[in-house]
C-alpha positions in Angstrom: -70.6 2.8 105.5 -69.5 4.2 108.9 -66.4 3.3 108.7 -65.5 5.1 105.6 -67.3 8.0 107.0 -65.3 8.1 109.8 -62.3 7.9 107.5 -63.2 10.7 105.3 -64.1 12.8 108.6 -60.7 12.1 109.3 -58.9 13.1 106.1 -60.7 16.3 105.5 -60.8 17.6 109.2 -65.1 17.5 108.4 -67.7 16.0 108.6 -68.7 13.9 105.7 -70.9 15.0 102.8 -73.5 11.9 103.8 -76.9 12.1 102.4 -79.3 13.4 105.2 -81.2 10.6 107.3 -83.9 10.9 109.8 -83.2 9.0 112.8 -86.2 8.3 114.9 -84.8 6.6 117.8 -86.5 7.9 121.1 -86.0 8.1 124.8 -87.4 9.8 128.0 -84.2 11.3 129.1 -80.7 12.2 128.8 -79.8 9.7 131.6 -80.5 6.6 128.9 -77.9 7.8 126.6 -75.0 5.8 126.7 -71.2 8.3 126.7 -68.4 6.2 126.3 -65.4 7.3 128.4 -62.7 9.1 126.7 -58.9 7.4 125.9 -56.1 9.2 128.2 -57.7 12.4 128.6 -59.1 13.6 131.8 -63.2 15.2 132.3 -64.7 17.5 134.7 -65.5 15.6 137.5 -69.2 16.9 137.2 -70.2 16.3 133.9 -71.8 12.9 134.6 -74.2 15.0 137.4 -74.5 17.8 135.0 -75.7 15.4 132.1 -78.3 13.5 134.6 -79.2 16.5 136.3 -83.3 17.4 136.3 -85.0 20.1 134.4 -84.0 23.5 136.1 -87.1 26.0 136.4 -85.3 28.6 138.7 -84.9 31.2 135.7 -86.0 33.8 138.1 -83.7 35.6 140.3 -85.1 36.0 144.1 -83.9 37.8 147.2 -80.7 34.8 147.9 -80.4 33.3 144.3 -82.1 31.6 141.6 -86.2 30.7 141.9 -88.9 29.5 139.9 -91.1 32.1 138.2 -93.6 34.0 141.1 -97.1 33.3 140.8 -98.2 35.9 138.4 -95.7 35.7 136.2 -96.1 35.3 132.9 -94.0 32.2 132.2 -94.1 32.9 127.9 -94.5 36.6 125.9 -96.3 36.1 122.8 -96.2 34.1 120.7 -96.6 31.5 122.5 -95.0 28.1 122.9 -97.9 26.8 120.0 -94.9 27.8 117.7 -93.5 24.2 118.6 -97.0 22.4 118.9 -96.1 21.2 115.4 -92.3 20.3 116.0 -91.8 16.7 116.3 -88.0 16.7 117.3 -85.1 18.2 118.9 -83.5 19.3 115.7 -87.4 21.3 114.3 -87.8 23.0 117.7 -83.9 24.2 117.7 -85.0 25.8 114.4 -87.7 27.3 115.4 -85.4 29.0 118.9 -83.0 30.3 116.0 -85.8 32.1 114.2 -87.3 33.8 116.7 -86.1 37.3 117.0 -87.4 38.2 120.4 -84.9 38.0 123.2 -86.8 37.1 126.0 -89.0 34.4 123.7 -86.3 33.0 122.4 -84.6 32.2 125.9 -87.9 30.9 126.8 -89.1 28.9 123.8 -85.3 27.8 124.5 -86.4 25.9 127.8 -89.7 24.8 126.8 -88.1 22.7 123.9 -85.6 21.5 125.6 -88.6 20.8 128.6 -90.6 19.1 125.7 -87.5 16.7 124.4 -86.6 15.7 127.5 -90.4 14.7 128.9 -91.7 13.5 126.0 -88.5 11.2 124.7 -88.7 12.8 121.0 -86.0 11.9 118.5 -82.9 14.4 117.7 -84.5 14.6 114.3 -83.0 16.7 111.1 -83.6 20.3 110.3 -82.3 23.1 108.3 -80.6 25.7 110.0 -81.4 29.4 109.1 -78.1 31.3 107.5 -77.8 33.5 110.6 -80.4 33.7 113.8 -83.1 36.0 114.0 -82.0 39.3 115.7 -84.4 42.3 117.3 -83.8 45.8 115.7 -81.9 46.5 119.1 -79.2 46.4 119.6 -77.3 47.9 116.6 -74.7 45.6 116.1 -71.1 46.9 114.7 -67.6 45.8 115.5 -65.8 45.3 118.9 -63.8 48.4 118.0 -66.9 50.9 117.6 -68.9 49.5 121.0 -68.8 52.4 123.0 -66.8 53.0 126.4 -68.7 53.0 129.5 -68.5 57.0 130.2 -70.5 57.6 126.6 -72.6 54.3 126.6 -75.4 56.2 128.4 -75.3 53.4 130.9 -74.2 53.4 134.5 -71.0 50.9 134.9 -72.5 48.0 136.5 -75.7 48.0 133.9 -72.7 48.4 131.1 -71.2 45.5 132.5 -74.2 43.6 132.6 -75.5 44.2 129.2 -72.2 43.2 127.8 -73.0 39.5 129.2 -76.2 39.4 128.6 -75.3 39.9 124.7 -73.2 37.4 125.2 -75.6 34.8 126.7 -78.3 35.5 124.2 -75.4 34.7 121.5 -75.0 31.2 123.4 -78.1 30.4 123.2 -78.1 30.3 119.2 -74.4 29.2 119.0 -75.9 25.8 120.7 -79.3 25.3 119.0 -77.2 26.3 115.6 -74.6 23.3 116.4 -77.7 20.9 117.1 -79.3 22.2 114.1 -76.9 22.1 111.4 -74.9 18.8 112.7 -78.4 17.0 112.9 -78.1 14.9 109.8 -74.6 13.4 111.4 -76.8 11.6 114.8 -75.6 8.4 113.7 -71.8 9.5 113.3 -71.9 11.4 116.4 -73.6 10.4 118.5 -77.4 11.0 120.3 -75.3 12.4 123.8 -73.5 15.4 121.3 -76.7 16.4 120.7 -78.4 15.7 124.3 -75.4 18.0 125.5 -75.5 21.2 123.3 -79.6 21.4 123.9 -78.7 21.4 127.6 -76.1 23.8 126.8 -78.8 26.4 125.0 -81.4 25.4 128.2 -78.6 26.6 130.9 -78.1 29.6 128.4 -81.3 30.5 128.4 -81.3 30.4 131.9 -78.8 33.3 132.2 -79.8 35.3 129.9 -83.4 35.1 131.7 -81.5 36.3 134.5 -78.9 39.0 132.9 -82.8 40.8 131.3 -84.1 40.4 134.8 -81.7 42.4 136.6 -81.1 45.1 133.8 -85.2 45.8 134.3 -84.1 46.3 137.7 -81.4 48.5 137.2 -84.1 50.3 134.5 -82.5 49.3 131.5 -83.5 47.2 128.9 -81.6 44.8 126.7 -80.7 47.0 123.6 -80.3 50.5 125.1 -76.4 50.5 123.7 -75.0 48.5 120.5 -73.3 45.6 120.8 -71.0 43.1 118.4 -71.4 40.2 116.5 -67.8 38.8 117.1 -69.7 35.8 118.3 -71.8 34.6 115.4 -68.9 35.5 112.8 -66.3 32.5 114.8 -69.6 30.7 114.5 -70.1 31.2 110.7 -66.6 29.8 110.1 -66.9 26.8 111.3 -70.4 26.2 109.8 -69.4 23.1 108.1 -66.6 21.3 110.5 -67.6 20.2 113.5 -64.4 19.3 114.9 -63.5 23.4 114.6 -67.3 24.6 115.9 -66.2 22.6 118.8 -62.2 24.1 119.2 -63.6 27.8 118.4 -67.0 27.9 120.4 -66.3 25.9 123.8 -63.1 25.6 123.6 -61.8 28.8 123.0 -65.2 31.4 123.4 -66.8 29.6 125.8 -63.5 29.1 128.1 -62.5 33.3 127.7 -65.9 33.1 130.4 -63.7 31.2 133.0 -60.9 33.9 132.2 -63.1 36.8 132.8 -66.0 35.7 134.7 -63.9 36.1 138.2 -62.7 39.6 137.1 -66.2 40.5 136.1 -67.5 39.7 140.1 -65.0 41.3 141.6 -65.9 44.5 139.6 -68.8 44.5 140.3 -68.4 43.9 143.7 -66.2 46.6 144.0 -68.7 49.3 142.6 -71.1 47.8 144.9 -73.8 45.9 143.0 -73.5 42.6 144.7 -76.9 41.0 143.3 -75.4 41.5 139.9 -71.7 40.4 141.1 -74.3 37.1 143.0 -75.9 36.7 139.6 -72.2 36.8 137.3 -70.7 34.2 139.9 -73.6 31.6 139.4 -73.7 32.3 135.9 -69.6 32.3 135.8 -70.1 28.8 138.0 -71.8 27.0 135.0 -70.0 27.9 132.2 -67.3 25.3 133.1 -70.0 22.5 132.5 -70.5 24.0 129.2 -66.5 24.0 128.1 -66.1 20.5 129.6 -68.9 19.2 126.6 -67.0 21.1 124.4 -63.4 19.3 125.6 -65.9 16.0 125.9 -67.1 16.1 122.0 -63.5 17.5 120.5 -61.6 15.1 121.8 -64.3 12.5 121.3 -64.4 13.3 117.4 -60.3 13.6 117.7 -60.4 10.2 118.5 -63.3 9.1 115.7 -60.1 11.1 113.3 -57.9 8.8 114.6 -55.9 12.3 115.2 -54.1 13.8 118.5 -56.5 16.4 120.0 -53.7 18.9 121.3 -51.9 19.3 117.6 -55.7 19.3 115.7 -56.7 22.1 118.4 -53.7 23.6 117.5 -54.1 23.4 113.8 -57.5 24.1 113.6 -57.0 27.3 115.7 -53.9 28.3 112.7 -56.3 27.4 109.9 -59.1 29.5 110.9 -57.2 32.1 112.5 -58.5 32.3 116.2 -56.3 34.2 118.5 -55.9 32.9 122.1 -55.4 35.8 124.6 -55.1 35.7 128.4 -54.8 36.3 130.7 -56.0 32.8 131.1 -57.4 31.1 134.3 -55.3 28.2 134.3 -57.5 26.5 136.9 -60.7 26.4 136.0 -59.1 25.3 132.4 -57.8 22.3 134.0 -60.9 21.5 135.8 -62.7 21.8 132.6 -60.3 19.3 130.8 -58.8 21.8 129.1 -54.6 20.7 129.0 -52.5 23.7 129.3 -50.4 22.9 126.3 -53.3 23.2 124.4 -53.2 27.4 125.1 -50.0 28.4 126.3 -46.8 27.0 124.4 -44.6 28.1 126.9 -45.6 24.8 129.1 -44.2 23.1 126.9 -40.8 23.9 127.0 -39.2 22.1 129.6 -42.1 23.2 131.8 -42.7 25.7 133.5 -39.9 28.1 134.7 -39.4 31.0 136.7 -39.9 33.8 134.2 -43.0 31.4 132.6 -44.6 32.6 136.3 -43.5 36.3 136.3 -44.6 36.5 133.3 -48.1 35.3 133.8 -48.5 37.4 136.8 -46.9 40.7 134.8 -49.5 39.9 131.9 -52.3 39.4 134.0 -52.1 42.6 135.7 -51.1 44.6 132.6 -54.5 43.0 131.2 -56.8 44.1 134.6 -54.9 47.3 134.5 -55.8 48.0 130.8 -59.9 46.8 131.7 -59.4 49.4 135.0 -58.6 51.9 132.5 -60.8 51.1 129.3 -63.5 51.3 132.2 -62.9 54.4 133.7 -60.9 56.6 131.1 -61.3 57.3 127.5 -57.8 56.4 126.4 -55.8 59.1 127.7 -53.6 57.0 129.5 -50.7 54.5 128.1 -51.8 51.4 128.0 -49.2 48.9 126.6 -49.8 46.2 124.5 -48.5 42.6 126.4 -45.5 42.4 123.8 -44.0 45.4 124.9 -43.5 43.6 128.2 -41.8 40.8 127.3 -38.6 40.5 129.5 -35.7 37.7 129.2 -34.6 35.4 131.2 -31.6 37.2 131.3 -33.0 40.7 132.5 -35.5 39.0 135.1 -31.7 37.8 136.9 -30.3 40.8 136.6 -33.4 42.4 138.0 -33.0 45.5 137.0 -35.0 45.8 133.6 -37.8 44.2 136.0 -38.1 47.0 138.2 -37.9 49.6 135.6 -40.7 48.3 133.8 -43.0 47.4 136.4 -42.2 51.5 137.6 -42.8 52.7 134.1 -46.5 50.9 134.3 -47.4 51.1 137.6 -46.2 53.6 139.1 -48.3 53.5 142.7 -46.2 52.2 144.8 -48.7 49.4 146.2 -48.0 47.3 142.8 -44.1 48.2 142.7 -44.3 46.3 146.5 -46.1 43.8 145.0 -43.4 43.2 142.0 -40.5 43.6 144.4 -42.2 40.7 146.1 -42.6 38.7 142.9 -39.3 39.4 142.7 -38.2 38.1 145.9 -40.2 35.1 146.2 -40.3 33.9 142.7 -36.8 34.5 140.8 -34.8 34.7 143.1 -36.4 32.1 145.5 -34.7 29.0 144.9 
C-alpha cells in the first residue's frame, strides 16, 4: 500500500488521494523521533540541536535580549488556553491556532500547543484545516502595490519597518500550523519528524511575533495601525494540495527571502538609530535559517520518496506555479541552510562562476538597497531602474567603458563610482 503511494506521489508531483487515517502513535518528545539522513545533499549543521532543543519560554524581550514573561504578566489574553482542553493531538490544536483571529492569542495558544504536544507525548492526529486562517479586522489587507510608503503610512520609519515583520511573522505562524493541518492524514507517508518540525516552526514564530507586538507597544503603535498584504497566504493557497511545492514555495523560497533581507533590515535600523529593534530583527533574522533548513530537510526528503532530482523538481515546481525568485540573494546563509546555489541562480551553472557573474551580483545588489533607500525615504520621484536595464556583457565589462557610464548614470555620488572603479580594478581586470 505504501509503496504504490509513494509511486503515485511520484507521478503526480502530490500527495496521494489516501483515505484519511488516525495514527495514534505517541511520544514524550521530538528527540524520540527517528530522521533519516538525507542521500548526497548537505544540512545545516544545527538542525540536529535545533530539533532536540528544550521548550523556549523567553517570548519576552528584556533590557539585553530575550526573557521569560515578568511576574505580572499575563501569560494568555482571553480566551484562554481551555480552547485546547478538548484537543487531543497536534493536528486539533493546530486547528484551533488557525481559527483564532486574535494576534497575540494566536502566537500564544501557538506555544502552549506546541508546550502541550511536546510534555504530554500526544499523537500528530488528523484535522481539517479551515479554508483560510482567521484574521482581526486590522489590518486591512490589499495588494503589495497599494501598502503605503513610509512618509504617508502614519508611522515613524523604524515602527514601519517593524510592522512590516511582524505581518510577516504572524503569517508564519499559520503558514506552519496550515502545513501540519492539512498534510495530517499523510503521518504514515511522511513521516512523524515532518510534522514535529513545522509545529516547532509555528512555536519559534510565535516567539517573534510575541516579540515584533512587544516592541511596537513600545514604540506606541499597535499591530494594525497601517494595512498590510496577503502575498503570503495566496503562495500558500496554491500549494494547498502538494506538499512537495508548500515545501519549494514556503521555506524554500519565502522563508529564505528572510536570510536575503533580514541583514539589510538591521542595518537600517541601526542606522536610524533604534538598536533594540535592529537587536530584536537580528535574533529573529538568526533563526529563520533553522526554519529554511526543515524546509531543504523535508523537500529533498519527499524528492527522494519521488524517486526525482530535488534541484530540476524545485526548478519545475517554481515554473508550474509561477514563483519568481528575486535577489539580491544572500548566497551564504543559503548555503548554510542547504540551500545549492543552482537551485536559485542559473548563472552558476554555466561553467561556474565568472568575472561578470560577480560584478553583476554586486551591481544588482546595490541597485536593489539603492531602490529600498529610496522607496524608504522618497515617494517615487527619483529613477529607479529595474535590474534588467543593467544588464552589461561580457564584452562591455572588458572594454570598461559601458561600466563606468552606467554605474555614473545610477549613482552619481562619487563614494559608489570609487567603489565601482574598485570593482573594476580588483574583480575584471584582476587576473
Amino acid at each position: 500500500m505504501l509503496s504504490t503511494a509513494i509511486h503515485r506521489f511520484s507521478t503526480h508531483l502530490m500527495l496521494p488521494l489516501l483515505p484519511p487515517r488516525r495514527h495514534r502513535l505517541s511520544f514524550s518528545s521530538a528527540t524520540s523521533i527517528d530522521y533519516p539522513p538525507l542521500q548526497n545533499h548537505p544540512q545545516w549543521s544545527g538542525l540536529h540541536h535545533w530539533r532536540c532543543s528544550p521548550l523556549n519560554h523567553d517570548r519576552y524581550w528584556g533590557p539585553n535580549g530575550p526573557i521569560q514573561k515578568p511576574s505580572g504578566k499575563i501569560e494568555f489574553s482571553s480566551p484562554s488556553p481551555p480552547l485546547l482542553s478538548s484537543c487531543s493531538s497536534l493536528a486539533e490544536m493546530g486547528a484551533v491556532v488557525l481559527s483564532t483571529a486574535d494576534p497575540l492569542t494566536k502566537a500564544e495558544l501557538s506555544h502552549w500547543a506546541y508546550t502541550k504536544w511536546r510534555q504530554n507525548g500526544l499523537p500528530v492526529g488528523v484535522s481539517e484545516a479551515p479554508p483560510s486562517p482567521a484574521r482581526p479586522p486590522k489590518p486591512q489587507l490589499v495588494s503589495p502595490k497599494e501598502i503605503p510608503p513610509p512618509k504617508s503610512s502614519g508611522l515613524p520609519l523604524n515602527a514601519y519597518m517593524l510592522h512590516n515583520l511582524a505581518h510577516v511573522e504572524l503569517n508564519a505562524i499559520d503558514l506552519a500550523w496550515d502545513t501540519v493541518v492539512r498534510f495530517s492524514p499523510y503521518v504514515e507517508l511522511l513521516g512523524e519528524g515532518f510534522f514535529a518540525d513545522f509545529a516547532h516552526v509555528a512555536d519559534d514564530e510565535s516567539r517573534h511575533f510575541s516579540w515584533c507586538l512587544q516592541r511596537l507597544e513600545e514604540l506606541g503603535v499597535s499591530y494594525g495601525d497601517m494595512p498590510a498584504h496577503s502575498f503570503l497566504w495566496r503562495e500558500c493557497d496554491k500549494s494547498s494540495d502538494n506538499v512537495a511545492a508548500r515545501l519549494a514555495v514556503i521555506p524554500l523560497v519565502q522563508e529564505a527571502r528572510g536570510l536575503d533581507a533580514g541583514p539589510r533590515l538591521v542595518n537600517k535600523l541601526t542606522g536610524f538609530g533604534d538598536h533594540r529593534t535592529s537587536n530584536i530583527v537580528s535574533k529573529i533574522a538568526d533563526e529563520e535559517i533553522a526554519h529554511v533548513a526543515v524546509g531543504v530537510y523535508w523537500f529533498v526528503s519527499v524528492c527522494q520518496k519521488m524517486g526525482r532530482a530535488p534541484g530540476s523538481t524545485f526548478t519545475d515546481i517554481l515554473e508550474e506555479y509561477g514563483v519568481e525568485l528575486k535577489g539580491p540573494f544572500n548566497y551564504s546563509a543559503r548555503e548554510e541552510a542547504g540551500i545549492p546555489r543552482e537551485w536559485y541562480d542559473p548563472s552558476s551553472t554555466k561553467g561556474g562562476k565568472n568575472k561578470f557573474s560577480e560584478v553583476y551580483d554586486r551591481l544588482a545588489c546595490i541597485i536593489s538597497m539603492e531602490k529600498e533607500n529610496s522607496s524608504l525615504n522618497t515617494r517615487g520621484t527619483a529613477r529607479n531602474p529595474s535590474r534588467l536595464e543593467w544588464r552589461i556583457s561580457v564584452e562591455e565589462i572588458n572594454s570598461g567603458s559601458r561600466l563606468k557610464e552606467k554605474t555614473k548614470e545610477v549613482f552619481p555620488e562619487e563614494d559608489k563610482i570609487r567603489t565601482w572603479n574598485y570593482i573594476y580594478k580588483e574583480v575584471v581586470r584582476k587576473p
